[in-house]
C-alpha positions as CSV (number, residue, x, y, z in Angstrom):
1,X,-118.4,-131.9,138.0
2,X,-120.3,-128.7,137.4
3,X,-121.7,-129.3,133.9
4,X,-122.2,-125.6,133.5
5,X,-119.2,-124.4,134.2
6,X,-117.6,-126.4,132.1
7,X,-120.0,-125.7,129.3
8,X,-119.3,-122.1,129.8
9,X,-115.5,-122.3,129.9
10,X,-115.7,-124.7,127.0
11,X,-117.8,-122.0,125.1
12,X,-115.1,-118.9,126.3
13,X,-112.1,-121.0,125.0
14,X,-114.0,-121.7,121.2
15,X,-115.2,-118.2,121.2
16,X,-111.4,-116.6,122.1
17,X,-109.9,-119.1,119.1
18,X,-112.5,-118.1,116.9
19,X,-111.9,-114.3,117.8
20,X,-108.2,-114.7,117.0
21,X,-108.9,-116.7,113.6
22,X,-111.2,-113.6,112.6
23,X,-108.6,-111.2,114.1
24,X,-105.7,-112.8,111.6
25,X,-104.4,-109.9,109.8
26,X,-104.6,-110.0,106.1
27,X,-101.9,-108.5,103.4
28,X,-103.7,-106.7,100.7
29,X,-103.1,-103.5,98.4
30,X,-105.1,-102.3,95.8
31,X,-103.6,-100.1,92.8
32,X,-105.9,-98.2,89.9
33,X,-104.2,-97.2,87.1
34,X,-106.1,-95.5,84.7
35,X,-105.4,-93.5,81.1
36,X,-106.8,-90.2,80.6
37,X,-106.6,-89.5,77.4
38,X,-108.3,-86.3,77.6
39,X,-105.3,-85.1,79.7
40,X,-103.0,-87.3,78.1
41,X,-101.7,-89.0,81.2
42,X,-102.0,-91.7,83.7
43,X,-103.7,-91.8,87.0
44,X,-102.4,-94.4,89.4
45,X,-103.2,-94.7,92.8
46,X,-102.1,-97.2,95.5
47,X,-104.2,-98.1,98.6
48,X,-102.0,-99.4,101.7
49,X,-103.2,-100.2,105.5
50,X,-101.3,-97.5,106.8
51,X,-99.5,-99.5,109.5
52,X,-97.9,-101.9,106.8
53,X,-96.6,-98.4,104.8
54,X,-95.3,-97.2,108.2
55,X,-93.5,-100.5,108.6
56,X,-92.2,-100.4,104.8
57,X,-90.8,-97.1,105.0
58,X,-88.7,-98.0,108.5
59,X,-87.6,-101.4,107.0
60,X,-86.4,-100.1,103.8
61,X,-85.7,-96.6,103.9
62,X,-84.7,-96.7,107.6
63,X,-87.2,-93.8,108.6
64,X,-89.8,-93.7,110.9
65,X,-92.7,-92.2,109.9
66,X,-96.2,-91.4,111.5
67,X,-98.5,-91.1,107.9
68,X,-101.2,-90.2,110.0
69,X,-99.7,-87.4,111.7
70,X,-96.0,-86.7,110.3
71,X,-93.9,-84.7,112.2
72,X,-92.5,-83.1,108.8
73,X,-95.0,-83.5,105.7
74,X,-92.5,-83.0,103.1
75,X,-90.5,-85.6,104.9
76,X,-93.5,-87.8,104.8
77,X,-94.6,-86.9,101.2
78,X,-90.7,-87.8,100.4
79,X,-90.1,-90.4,101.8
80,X,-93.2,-92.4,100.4
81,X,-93.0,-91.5,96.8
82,X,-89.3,-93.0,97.2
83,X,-91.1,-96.0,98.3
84,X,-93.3,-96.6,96.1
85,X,-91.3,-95.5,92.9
86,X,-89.1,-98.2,94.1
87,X,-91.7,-100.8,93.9
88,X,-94.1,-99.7,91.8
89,X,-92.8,-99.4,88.3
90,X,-94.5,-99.1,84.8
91,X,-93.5,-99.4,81.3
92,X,-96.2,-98.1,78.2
93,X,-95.7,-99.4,75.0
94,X,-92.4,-101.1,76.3
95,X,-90.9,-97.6,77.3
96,X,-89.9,-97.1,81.5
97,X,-91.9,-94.2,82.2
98,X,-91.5,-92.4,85.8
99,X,-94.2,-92.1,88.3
100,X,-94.3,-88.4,89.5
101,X,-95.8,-87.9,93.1
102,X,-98.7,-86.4,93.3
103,X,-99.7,-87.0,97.3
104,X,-101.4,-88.9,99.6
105,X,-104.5,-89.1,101.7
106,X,-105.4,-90.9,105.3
107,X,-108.9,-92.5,105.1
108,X,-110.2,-94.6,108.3
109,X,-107.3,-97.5,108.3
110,X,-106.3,-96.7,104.4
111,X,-103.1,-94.6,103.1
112,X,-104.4,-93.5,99.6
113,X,-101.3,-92.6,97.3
114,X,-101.6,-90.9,94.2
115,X,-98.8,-90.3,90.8
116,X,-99.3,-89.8,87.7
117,X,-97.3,-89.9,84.7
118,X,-97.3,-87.4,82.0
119,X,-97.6,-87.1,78.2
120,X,-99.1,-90.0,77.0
121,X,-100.8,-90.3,73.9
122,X,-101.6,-93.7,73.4
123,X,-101.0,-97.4,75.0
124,X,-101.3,-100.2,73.5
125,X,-99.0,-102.5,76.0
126,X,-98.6,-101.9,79.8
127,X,-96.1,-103.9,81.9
128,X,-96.4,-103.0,85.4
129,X,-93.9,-103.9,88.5
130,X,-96.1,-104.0,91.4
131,X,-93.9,-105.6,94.4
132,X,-95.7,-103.0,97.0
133,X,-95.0,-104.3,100.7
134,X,-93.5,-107.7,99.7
135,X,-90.2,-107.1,101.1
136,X,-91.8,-107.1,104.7
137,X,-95.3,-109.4,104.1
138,X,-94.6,-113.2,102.9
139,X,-98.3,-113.3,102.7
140,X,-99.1,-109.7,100.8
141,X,-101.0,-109.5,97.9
142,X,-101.4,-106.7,95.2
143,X,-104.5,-106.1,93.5
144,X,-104.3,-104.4,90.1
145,X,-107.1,-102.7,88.0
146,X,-106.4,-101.1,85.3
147,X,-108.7,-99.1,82.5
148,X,-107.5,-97.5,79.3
149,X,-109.9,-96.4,76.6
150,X,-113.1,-97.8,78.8
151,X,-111.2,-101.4,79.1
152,X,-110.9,-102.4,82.3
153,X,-108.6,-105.1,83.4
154,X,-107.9,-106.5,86.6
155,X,-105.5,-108.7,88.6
156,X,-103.9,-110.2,91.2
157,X,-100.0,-110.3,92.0
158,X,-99.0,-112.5,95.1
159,X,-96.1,-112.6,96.4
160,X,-93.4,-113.4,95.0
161,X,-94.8,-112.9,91.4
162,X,-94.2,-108.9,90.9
163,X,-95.5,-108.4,86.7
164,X,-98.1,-108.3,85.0
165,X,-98.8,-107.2,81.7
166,X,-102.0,-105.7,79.7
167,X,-102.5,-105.6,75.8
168,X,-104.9,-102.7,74.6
């Protein structure tokens, strides 16, 4: 028996297993929503891999859609602020408020969305739906920070639990 080879093969095999192990995706998203007070609204934006928006948008809006380079923008643009509206939802001071769209930006791997929503003078209580990419990931998790009047809170919503709530 050829010690070496067998070493060697031995060696391949754990190095291929470990290669997968590392190569397990992972299900993450992370959403900032901040109060400017100045401009008496809220900025929220929502940062999803790409590749798990594209497969969100096919499974539950039936479209197919490139992010990266959409054949239609508008379409694009459309299409994820249905999305997300649909999933991401937020109440202030126990009022639904709507999310308007503001756009959304491609960085390396990372679909950056942005909303905001208007007139706000004030929060006190903030009850957030956050169920982003659930539907399709058994595994996804939703990270949450949020700051209002320099308080920053932060959390973390896994699958299935969708609320959270923050008292100012």
């Amino acid at each position: 028996m050829d010690w070496k080879k067998l070493r060697l093969g031995l060696l391949l095999v754990g190095m291929f297993t470990a290669l997968i192990a590392f190569a397990h995706p992972f299900y993450v998203s992370i959403s900032s929503v901040d109060f400017n007070p100045s401009k008496k609204r809220i900025e929220v934006s929502c940062r999803l891999f790409y590749d798990d928006l594209e497969v969100a948008l096919k499974s539950q809006l039936g479209q197919h859609i490139d992010v990266i380079h959409p054949k239609n923008k508008a379409a694009a643009d459309s299409a994820i602020s249905k999305y997300i509206r649909q999933n991401f939802k937020i109440n202030i001071n126990n009022q639904p408020r709507n999310l308007q769209y503001v756009g959304y930006e491609i960085e390396e791997d990372v679909a950056w969305c942005y909303f905001e929503v208007s007139n706000v003078t004030s929060i006190s209580k903030l009850d957030i739906v956050n169920q982003l990419l659930f539907q399709d990931f058994k595994n996804q998790s939703n990270i949450m920070h949020i700051k209002v009047n320099n308080v920053k809170k932060s959390t973390k919503l896994d699958n299935p639990k969708r609320t959270a709530s923050f008292n100012f």
